[in-house]
TORTORGU-719270 format. One record per residue (C-alpha): residue number from 1; residue in one letter; x, y, z. Coordinates in steps of 0.5 Angstrom, whole numbers, plus 2048, in hexadecimal, padded with zeros to 3 digits. Layout:
N
NUM; a; X; Y; Z $
...
***
This chain:
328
1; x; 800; 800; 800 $
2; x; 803; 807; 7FE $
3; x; 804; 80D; 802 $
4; x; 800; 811; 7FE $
5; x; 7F9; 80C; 800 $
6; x; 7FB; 80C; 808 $
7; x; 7FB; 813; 808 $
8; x; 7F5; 814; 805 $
9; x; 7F1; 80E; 809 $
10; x; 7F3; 811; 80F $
11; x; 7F0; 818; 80D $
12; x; 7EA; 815; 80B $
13; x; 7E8; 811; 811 $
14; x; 7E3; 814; 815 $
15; x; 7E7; 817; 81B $
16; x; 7EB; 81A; 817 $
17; x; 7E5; 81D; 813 $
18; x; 7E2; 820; 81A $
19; x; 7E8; 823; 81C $
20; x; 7E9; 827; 816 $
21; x; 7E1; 829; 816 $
22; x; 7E1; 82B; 81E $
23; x; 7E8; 82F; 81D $
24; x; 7E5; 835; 81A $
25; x; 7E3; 836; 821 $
26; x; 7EA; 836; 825 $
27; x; 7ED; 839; 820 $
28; x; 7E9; 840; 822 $
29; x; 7EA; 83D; 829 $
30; x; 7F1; 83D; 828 $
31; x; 7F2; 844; 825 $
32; x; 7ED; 848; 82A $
33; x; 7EF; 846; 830 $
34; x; 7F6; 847; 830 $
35; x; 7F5; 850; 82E $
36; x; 7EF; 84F; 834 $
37; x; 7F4; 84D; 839 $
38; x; 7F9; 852; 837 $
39; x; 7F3; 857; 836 $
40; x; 7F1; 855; 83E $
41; x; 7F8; 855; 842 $
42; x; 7FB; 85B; 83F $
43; x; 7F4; 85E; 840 $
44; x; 7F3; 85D; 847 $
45; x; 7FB; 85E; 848 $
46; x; 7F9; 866; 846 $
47; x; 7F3; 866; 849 $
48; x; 7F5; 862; 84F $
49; x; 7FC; 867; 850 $
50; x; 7F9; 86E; 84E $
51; x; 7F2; 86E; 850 $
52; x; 7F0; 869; 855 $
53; x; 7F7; 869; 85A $
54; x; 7F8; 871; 85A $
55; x; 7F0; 870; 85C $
56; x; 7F0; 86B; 861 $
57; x; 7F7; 86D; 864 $
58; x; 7F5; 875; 864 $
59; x; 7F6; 876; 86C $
60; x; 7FD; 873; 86B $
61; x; 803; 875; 86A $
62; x; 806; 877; 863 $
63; x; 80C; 872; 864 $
64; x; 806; 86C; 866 $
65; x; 802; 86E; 860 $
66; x; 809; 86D; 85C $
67; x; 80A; 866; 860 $
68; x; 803; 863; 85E $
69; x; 804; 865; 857 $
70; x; 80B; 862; 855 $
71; x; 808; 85B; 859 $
72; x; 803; 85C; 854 $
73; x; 807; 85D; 84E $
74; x; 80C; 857; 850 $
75; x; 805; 851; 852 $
76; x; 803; 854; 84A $
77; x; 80A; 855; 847 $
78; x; 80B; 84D; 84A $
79; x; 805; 84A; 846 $
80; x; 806; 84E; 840 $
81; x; 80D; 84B; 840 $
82; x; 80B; 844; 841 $
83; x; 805; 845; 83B $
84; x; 80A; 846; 836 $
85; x; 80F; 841; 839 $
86; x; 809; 83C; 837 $
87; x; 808; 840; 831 $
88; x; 80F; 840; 82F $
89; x; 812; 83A; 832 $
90; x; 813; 835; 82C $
91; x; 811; 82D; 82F $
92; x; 80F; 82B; 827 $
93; x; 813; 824; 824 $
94; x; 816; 824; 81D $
95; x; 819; 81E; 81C $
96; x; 820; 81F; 818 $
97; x; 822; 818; 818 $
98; x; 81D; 814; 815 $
99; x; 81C; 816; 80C $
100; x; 817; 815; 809 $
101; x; 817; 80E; 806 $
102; x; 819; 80C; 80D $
103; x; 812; 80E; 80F $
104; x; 80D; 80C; 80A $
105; x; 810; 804; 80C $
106; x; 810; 805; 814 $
107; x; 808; 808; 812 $
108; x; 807; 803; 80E $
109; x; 809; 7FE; 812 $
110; x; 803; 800; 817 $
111; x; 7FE; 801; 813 $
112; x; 7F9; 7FB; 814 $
113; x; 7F2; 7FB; 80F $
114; x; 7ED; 7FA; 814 $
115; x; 7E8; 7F4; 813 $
116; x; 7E1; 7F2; 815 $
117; x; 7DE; 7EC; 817 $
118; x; 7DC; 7EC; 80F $
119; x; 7E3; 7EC; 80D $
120; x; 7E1; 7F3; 80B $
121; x; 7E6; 7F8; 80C $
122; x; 7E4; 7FE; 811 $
123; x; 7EA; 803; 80F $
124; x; 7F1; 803; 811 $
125; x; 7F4; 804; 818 $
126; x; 7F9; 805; 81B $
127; x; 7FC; 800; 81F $
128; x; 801; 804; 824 $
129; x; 803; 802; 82B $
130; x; 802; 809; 82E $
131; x; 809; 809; 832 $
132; x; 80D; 808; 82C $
133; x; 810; 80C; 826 $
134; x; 809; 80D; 821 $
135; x; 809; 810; 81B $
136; x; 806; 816; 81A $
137; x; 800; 818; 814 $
138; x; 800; 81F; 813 $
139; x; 808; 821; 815 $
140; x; 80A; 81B; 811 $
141; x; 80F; 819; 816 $
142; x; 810; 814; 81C $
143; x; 80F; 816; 823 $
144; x; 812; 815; 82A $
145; x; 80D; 811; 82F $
146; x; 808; 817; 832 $
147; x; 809; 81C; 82C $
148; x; 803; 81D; 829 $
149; x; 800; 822; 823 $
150; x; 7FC; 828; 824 $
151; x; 7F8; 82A; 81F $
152; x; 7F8; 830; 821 $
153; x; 7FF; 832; 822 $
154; x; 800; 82E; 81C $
155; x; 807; 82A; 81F $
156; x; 808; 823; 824 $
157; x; 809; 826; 82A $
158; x; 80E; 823; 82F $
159; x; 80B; 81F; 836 $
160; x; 803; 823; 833 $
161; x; 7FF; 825; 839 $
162; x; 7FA; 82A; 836 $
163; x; 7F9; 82F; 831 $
164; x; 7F8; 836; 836 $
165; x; 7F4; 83B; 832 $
166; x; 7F5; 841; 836 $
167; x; 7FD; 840; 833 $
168; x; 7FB; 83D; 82D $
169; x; 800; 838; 82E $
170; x; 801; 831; 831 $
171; x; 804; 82F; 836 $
172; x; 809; 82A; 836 $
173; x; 810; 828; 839 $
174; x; 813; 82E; 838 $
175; x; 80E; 833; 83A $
176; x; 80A; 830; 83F $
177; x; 80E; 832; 846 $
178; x; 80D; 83A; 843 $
179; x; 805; 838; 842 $
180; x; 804; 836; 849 $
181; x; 808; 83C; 84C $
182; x; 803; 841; 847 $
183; x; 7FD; 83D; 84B $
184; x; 801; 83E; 851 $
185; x; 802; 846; 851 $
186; x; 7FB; 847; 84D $
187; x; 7F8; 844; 853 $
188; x; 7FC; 849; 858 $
189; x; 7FB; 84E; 853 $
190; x; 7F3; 84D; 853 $
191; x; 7F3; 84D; 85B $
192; x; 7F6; 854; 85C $
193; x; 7F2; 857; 856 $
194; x; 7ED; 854; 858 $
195; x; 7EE; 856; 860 $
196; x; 7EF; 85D; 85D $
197; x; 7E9; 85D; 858 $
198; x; 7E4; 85B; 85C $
199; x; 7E4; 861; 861 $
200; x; 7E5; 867; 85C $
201; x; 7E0; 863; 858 $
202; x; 7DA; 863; 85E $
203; x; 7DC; 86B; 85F $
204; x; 7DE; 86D; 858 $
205; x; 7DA; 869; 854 $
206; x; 7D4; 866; 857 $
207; x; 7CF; 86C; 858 $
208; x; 7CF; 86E; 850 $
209; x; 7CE; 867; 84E $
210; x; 7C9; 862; 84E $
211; x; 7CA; 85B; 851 $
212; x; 7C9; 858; 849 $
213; x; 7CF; 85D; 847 $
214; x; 7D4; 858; 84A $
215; x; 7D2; 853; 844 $
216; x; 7D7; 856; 83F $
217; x; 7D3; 856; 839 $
218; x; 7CD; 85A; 83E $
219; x; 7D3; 85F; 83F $
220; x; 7D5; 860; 837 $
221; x; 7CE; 860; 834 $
222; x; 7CC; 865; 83A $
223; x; 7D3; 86A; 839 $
224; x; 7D1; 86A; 831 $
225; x; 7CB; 86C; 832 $
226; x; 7CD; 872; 838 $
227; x; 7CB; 86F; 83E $
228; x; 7D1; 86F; 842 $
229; x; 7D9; 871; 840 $
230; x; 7DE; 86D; 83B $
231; x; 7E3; 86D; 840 $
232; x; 7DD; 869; 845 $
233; x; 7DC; 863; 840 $
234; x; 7E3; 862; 83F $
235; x; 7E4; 862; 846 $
236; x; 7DE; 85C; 846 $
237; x; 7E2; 859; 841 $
238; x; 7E8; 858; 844 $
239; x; 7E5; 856; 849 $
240; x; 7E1; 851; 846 $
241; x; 7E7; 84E; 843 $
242; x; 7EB; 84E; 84A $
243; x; 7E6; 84A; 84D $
244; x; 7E6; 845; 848 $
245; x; 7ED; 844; 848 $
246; x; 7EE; 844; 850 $
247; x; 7E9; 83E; 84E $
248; x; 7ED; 83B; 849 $
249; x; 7F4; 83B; 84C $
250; x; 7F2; 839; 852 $
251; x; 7EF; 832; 84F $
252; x; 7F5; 832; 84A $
253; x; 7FA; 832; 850 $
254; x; 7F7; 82D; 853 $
255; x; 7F6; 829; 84D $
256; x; 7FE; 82A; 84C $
257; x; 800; 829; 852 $
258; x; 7FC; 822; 853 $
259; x; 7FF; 820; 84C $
260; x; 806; 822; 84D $
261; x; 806; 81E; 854 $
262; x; 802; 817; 851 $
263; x; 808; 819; 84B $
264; x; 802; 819; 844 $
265; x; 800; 81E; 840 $
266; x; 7F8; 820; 840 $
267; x; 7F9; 81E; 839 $
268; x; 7FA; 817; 83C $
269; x; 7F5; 818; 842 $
270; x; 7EF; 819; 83D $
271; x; 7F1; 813; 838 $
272; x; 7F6; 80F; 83B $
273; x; 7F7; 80E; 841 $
274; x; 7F2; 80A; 846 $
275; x; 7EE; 809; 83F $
276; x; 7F3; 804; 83B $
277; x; 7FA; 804; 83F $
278; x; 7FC; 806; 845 $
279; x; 802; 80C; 844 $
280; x; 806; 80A; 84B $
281; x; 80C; 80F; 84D $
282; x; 810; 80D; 853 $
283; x; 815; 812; 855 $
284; x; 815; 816; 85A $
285; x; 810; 81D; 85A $
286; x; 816; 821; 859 $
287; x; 819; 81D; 853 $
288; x; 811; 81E; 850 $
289; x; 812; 825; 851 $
290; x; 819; 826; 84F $
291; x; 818; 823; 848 $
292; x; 813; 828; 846 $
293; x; 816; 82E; 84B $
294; x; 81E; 82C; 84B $
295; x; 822; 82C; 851 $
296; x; 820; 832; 855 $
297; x; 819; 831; 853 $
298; x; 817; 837; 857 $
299; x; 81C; 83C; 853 $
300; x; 817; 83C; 84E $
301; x; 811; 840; 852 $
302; x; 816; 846; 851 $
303; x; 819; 846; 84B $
304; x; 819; 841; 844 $
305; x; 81E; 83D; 845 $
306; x; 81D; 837; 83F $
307; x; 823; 839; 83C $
308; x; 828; 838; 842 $
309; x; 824; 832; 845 $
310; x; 821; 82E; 841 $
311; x; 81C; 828; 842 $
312; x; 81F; 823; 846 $
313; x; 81C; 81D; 841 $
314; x; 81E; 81A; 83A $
315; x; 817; 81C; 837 $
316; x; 819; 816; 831 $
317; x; 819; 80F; 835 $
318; x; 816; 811; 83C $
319; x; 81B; 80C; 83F $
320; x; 818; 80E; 847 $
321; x; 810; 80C; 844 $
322; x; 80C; 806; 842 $
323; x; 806; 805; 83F $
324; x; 802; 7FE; 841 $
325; x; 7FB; 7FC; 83F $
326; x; 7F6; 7FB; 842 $
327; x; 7F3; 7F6; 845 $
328; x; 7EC; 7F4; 842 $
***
């Protein structure tokens, strides 16, 4: 069987199809949500630092005020930095070695033609260990065990977690550590704003709008019409969107933390493991956060330091994981 047919069997098989078909939807999630973060933290980093401390720190002394706004500053300036370290931090997989002739017999040599109890043929599959070397279709290369292709970031990405929207990237072997650090400091960030916010919201904003205005849609429609100001429905907005990343966060950094403490990724909690196979990681915790932190885990909540301390692990042969089947 040709190269040229197994492409072209496996573009057409039914996955593949509705992937193609409900990808115009994450394709304009990818694209928006990236300027909405930005749009939201350096919107309520002016406001935070311009409007809402001179406001709430009025009866204190200048240099108090000037202490509140540099801490400001640093809590966003550190998850800016994290964001686009997840943005920018290649974890991507492009295979030198294997050519192409190479490739078509090793993804030859997996294909299988499914058949039914008829002995008519249901499709090609296939037929791939998932902790091994596989082939993969749209990159046309073979790809390491954990590495999988993102539609979206067009690329295999290396030790695959997620793909995060909010960066318009994914999450991978590289980039991991900066995305629970971003999580961490969205967190610290939405508690100060929002400890800040809510006085001068229940003092400033409270007696000029109604309860229905807190809802940002509410607050836009109403300051088109005049209603109330301009600056009154970017402040619901913002404040919206905070409150929808403190959430976020919060339940990502839990997530992360219990992932990188059992040693799997959320791609494999939601297809792998528990279901099929059991993914088993027996170092230590601190081994577990050292292979996505480095040494000196905690440096990395001050300042990126991927490119002096990288991953303690050999993201192509997983030599500290193994993978066993479950029993039926």
């Amino acid at each position: 069987m040709g190269f040229e047919m197994i492409d072209y069997l496996y573009k057409t098989t039914s996955k593949w199809k509705a992937s193609v078909e409900s990808m115009s939807y994450y394709e304009v999630l990818n694209t928006f949500s990236a300027p909405v973060y930005f749009f939201t933290i350096s919107g309520g980093w002016y406001y935070g630092v311009w409007l809402v401390l001179p406001w709430y720190y009025k009866d204190f002394s200048q240099s108090f005020l000037f202490f509140h706004q540099i801490l400001g500053t640093i809590i966003c300036s550190e998850m800016m930095v994290n964001w686009l370290c997840i943005r920018f931090v290649d974890t991507s997989y492009l295979d030198r070695k294997t050519n192409e002739e190479e490739y078509k017999k090793l993804l030859e040599s997996a294909v299988k033609n499914q058949t039914n109890n008829n002995g008519k043929s249901k499709g090609i599959v296939l037929q791939c260990k998932y902790w091994s070397w596989a082939p993969c279709l749209v990159c046309k290369q073979m790809r390491p065990p954990r590495c999988h292709h993102c539609p979206l970031c067009e690329k295999c990405v290396l030790k695959r977690d997620h793909h995060c929207y909010f960066a318009g990237r994914c999450v991978g072997f590289y980039n991991q550590r900066h995305f629970v650090v971003f999580c961490f400091w969205a967190i610290v960030a939405c508690l100060y704003g929002g400890l800040h916010s809510f006085t001068y919201m229940t003092n400033e904003m409270w007696p000029h709008i109604r309860f229905l205005d807190l809802l940002f849609p509410v607050a836009i429609l109403r300051a088109i019409f005049g209603y109330i100001s301009l600056q009154m429905a970017i402040l619901v907005c913002i404040g919206n969107m905070i409150a929808y990343f403190a959430y976020q966060s919060s339940m990502f950094l839990l997530d992360m933390s219990s992932l990188i403490s059992r040693g799997v990724t959320q791609f494999e909690e939601a297809n792998i493991h528990g279901n099929k196979m059991i993914v088993t990681d027996k170092r230590s915790t601190a081994d577990k956060i050292a292979s996505v932190f480095g040494k000196f885990w905690i440096l990395n909540f001050i300042v990126p330091l991927h490119f002096v301390l990288p991953p303690v692990e050999d993201p192509f042969s997983w030599p500290h994981t193994t993978v066993t089947t479950k029993s039926s």
